[in-house]
C-alpha positions as CSV (number, residue, x, y, z in Angstrom):
1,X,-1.6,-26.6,20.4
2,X,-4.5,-25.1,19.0
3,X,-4.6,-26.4,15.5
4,X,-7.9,-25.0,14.3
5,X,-5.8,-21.5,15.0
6,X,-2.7,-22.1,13.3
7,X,-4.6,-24.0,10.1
8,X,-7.0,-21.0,10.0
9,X,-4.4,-18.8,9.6
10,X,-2.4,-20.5,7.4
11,X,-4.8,-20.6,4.9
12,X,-6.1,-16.7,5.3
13,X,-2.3,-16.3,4.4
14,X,-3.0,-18.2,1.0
15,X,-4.8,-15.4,-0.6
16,X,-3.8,-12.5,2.2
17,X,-2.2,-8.7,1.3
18,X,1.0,-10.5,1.3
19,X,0.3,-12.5,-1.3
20,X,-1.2,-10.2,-3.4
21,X,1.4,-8.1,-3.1
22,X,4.5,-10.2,-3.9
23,X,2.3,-11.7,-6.4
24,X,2.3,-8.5,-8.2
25,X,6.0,-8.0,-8.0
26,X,6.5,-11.7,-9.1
27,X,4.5,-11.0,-11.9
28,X,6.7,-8.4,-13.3
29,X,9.6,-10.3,-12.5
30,X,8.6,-13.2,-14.0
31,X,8.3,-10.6,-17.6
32,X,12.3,-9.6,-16.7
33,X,13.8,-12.8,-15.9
34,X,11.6,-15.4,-17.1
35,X,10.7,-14.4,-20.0
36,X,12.8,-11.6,-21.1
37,X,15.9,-13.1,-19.5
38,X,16.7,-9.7,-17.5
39,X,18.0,-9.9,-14.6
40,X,16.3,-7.5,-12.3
41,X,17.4,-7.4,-8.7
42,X,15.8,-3.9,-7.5
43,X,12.2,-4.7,-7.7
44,X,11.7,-3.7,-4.3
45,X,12.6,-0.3,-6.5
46,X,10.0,0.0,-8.7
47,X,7.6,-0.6,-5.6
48,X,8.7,1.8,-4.0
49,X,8.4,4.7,-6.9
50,X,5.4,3.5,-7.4
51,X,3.8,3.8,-3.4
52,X,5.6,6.6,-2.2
53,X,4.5,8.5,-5.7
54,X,1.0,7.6,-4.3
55,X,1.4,8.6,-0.7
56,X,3.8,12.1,-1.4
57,X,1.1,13.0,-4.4
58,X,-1.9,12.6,-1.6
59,X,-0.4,13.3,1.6
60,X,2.3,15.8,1.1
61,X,0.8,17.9,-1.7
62,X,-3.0,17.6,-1.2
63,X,-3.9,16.4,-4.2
64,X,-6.6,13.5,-5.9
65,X,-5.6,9.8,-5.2
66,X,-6.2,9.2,-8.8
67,X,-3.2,11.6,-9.9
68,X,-1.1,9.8,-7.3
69,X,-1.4,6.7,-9.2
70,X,-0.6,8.1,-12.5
71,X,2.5,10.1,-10.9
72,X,3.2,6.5,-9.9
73,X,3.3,4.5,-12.9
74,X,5.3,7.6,-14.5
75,X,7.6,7.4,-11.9
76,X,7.8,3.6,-12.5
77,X,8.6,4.4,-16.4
78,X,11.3,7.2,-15.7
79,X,13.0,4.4,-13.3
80,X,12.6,2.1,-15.9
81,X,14.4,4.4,-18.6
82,X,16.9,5.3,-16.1
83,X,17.8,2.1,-15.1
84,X,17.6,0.6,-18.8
85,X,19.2,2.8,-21.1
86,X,23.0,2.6,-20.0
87,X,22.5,-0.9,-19.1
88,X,20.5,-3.2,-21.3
89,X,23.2,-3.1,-24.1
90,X,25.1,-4.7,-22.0
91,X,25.9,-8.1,-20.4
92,X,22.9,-9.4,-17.7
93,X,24.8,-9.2,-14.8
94,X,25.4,-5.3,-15.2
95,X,21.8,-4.6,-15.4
96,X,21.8,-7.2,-11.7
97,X,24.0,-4.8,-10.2
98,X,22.8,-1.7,-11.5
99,X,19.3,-2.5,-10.5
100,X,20.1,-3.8,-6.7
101,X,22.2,-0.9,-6.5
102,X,19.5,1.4,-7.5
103,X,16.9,0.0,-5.1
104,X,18.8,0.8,-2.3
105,X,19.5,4.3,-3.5
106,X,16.3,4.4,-4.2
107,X,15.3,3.5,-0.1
108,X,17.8,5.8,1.2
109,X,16.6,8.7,-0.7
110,X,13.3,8.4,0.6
111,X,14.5,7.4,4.3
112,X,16.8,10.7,3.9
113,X,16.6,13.5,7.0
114,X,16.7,15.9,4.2
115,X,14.2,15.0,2.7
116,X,11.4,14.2,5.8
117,X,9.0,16.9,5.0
118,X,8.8,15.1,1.5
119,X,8.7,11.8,1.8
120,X,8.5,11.2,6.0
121,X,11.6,10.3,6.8
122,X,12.2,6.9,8.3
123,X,8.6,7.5,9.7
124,X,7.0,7.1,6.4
125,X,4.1,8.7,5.2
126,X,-0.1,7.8,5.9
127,X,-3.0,9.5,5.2
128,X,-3.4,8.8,1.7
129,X,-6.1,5.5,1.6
130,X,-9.0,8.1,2.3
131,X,-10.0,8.1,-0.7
132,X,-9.6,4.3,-1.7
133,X,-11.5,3.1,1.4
134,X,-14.4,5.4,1.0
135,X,-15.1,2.9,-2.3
136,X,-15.6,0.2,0.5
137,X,-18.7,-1.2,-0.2
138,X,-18.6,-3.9,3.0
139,X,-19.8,-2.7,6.1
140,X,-18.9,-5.9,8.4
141,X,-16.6,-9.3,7.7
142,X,-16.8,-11.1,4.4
143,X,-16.1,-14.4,3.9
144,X,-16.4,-17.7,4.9
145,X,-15.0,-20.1,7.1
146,X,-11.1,-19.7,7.7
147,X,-11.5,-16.9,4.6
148,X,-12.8,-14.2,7.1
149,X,-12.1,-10.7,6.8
150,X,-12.4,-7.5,7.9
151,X,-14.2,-4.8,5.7
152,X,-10.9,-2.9,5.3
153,X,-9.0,-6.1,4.7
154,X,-11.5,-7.5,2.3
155,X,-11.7,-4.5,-0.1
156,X,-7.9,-4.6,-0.3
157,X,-8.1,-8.5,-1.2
158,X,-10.9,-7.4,-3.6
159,X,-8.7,-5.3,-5.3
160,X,-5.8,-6.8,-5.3
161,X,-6.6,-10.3,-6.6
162,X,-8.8,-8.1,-9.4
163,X,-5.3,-6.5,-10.3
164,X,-3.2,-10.3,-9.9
165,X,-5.9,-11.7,-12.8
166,X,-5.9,-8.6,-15.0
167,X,-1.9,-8.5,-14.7
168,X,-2.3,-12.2,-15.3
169,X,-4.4,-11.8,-18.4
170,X,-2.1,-9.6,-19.7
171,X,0.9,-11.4,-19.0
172,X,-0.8,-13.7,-21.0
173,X,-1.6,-12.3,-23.8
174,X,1.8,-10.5,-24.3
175,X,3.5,-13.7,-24.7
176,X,1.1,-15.0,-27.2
177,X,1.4,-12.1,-29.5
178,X,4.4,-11.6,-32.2
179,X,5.8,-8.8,-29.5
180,X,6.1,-12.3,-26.8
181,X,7.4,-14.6,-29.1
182,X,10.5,-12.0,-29.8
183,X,11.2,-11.3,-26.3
184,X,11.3,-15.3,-25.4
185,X,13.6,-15.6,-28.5
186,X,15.6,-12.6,-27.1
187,X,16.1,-14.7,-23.8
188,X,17.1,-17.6,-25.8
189,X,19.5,-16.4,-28.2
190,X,19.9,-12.6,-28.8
191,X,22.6,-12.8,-31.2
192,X,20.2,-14.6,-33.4
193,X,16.9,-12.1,-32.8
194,X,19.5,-9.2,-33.7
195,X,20.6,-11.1,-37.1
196,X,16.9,-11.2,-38.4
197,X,16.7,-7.3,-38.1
198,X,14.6,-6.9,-34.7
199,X,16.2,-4.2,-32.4
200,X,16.6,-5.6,-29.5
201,X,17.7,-2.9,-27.4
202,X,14.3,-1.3,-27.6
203,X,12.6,-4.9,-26.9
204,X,14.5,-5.2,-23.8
205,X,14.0,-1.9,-22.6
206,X,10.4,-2.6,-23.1
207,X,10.1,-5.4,-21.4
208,X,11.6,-3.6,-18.4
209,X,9.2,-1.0,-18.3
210,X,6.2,-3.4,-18.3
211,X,7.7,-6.1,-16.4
212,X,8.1,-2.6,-13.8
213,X,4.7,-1.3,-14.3
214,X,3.1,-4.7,-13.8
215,X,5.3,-4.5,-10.2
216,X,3.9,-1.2,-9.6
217,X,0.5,-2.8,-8.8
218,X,2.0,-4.7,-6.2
219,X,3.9,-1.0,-4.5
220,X,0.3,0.7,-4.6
221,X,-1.4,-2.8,-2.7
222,X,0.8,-2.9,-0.6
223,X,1.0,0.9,0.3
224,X,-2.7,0.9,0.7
225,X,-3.0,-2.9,3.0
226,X,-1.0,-0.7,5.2
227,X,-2.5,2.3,5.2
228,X,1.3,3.6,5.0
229,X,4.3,3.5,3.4
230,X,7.6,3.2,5.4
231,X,11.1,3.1,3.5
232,X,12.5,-0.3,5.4
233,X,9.2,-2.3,3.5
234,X,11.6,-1.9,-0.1
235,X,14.2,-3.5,1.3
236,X,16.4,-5.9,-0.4
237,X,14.0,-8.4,0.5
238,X,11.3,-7.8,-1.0
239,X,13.1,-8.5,-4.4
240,X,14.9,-12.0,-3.0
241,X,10.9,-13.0,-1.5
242,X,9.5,-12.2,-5.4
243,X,12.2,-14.4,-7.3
244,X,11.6,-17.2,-4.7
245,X,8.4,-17.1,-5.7
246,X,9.0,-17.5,-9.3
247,X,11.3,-20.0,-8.8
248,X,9.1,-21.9,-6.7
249,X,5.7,-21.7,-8.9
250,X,7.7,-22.0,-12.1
251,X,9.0,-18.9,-14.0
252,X,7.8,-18.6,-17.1
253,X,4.7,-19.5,-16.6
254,X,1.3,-17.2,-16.3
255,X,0.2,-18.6,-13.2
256,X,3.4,-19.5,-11.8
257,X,3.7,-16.6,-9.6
258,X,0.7,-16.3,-8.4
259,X,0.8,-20.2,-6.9
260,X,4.6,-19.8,-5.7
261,X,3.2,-16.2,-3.8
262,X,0.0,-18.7,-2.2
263,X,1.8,-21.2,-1.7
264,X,5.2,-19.3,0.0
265,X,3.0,-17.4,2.7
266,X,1.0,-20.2,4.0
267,X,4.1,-22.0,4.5
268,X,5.6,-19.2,6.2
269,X,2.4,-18.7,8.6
270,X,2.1,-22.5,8.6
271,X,5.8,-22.7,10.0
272,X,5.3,-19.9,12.3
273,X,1.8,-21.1,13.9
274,X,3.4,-24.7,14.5
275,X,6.5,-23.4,16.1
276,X,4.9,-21.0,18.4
277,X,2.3,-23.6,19.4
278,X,5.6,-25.8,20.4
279,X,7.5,-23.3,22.6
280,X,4.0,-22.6,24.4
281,X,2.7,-26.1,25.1
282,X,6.8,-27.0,26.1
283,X,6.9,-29.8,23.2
284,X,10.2,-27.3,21.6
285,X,12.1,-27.2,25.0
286,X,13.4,-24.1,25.9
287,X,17.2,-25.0,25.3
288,X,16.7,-25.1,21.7
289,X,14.1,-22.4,21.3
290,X,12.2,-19.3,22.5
291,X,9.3,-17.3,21.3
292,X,11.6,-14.8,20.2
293,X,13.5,-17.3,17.6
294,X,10.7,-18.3,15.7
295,X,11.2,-15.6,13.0
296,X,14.4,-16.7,12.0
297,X,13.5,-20.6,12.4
298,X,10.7,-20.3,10.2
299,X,12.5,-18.9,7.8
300,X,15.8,-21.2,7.7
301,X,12.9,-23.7,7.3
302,X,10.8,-22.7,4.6
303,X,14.6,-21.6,3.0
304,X,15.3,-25.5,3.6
305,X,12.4,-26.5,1.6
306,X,13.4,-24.6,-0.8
307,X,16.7,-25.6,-1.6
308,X,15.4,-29.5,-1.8
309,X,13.1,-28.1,-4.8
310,X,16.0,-26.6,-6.2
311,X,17.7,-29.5,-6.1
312,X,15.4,-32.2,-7.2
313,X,13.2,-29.6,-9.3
314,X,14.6,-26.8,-10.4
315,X,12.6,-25.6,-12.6
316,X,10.0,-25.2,-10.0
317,X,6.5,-26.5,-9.6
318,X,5.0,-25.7,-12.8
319,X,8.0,-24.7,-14.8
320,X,10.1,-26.5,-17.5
321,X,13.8,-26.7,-17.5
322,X,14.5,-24.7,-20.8
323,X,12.7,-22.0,-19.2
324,X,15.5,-21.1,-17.1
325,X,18.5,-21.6,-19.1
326,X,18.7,-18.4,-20.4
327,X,21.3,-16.6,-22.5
328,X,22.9,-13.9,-20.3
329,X,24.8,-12.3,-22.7
């Protein structure tokens, strides 16, 4: 086994696209559930508005990649508004269903026959990262020992980290400003928030649209470390991946996210290099496991570890036990 190989690649996966991307979306989850106490499980949604409002704005009507990032972040806010306004006066588990419900919708729409010459079909849509990579300024790999990159690859990271420490900054300063210490005191006890005259209606829906907004970072990252946006990449997934990740870095927390997201792909990779090494050099014997089984190992794994963290620290790595006893009323 070739150890340099699957170390090396374990660690590009610490600060790789991936975790960028689900750093983003953990982000804005961690404003919804960790914080604002919403439960939010169509994430994956708002990512998807939010690339596919890139990519149809570019591609399909020809026009600048700038605009298609506003239309995004609109779309992001209408979703938002739908989503919030029948929803957040009521009990937490109906905006849950509304909003994994939605997601899906959401998928299907853009996955639709009859809608193709819109939105691509199940094909997706490219062509619209001219624009963005013509910025490039590297010409060759960047980096550094394991932390070596391609020039495509590397203005993405560029980027994207840029965008995880300005959502982290204002993450940040959001919940150290009178607006933050409502929305934690809304998670803790609404009832009592409401008595003291705040509306917290409008707070919640608030938090939603910036807690979405904040994930829309992470739709447009991922759309352009692609090059493409294809409808099966919002799945369901994507939403369980983003609140494992602010479980497992702590939710409530600025930096949480961004360590679960680093930490939860180099595992992955870690998991995957090791097992593949085994079935090739025959020290996994054949019997219990092929090449083509190492997808689902690694995961049933990784989910392993998980579960012991859940069990002996729930709270997560950097979180705090009060953080996630929230009132979901």
């Amino acid at each position: 086994m070739d150890w340099g190989n699957v170390i090396g690649d374990a660690l590009r996966a610490l600060v790789g696209s991936e975790a960028v991307v689900f750093a983003l979306a953990a982000i804005g989850l961690n404003v919804h559930f960790g914080y604002a106490g919403l439960l939010n499980f169509g994430q994956a949604g708002f990512l998807a508005v939010a690339a596919y409002g890139l990519a149809t704005v570019v591609t399909t009507f020809g026009l600048p990649f700038w605009l298609g990032i506003l239309v995004g972040f609109a779309g992001v806010i209408v979703l938002a508004l739908l989503l919030g306004v029948p929803t957040l006066r009521l009990r937490a588990d109906y905006l849950a269903i509304v909003t994994i419900a939605a997601a899906e919708i959401i998928r299907l729409i853009f996955r639709s026959v009859a809608l193709r010459d819109t939105f691509g079909g199940s094909s997706g849509i490219s062509g619209f990262s001219t624009d963005f990579f013509a910025l490039n300024p590297f010409s060759g790999d960047v980096g550094f020992g394991p932390f070596v990159f391609g020039a495509r690859n590397a203005w993405v990271l560029t980027v994207g980290w840029i965008l995880v420490a300005l959502a982290c900054l204002i993450v940040w300063a959001l919940m150290r400003s009178p607006w933050g210490r409502v929305i934690k005191a809304i998670r803790e006890d609404e009832d009592a928030v409401r008595s003291l005259g705040k509306n917290v209606y409008y707070y919640k829906m608030q938090a939603l649209i910036i807690g979405g907004l904040l994930g829309a970072l992470g739709g447009f990252v991922f759309a352009l470390a692609q090059a493409a946006v294809q409808p099966d990449l919002f799945s369901p997934n994507l939403t369980f991946f983003a609140y494992t990740i602010l479980i497992l870095g702590g939710a409530a927390r600025v930096f949480g996210p961004v360590v679960g997201a680093m930490i939860f792909w180099c595992l992955l990779q870690l998991t995957a290099g090791i097992l593949i090494g085994g079935v090739r050099t025959g020290f996994i014997p054949d019997w219990l496991m092929d090449s083509n089984d190492v997808g689902a190992v690694r995961f049933m794994l990784v989910g392993v570890a998980l579960l012991l963290l859940l069990v002996y620290r729930p709270q997560g790595i950097f979180g705090d036990r009060k953080e996630i006893a929230l009132d979901a009323r």
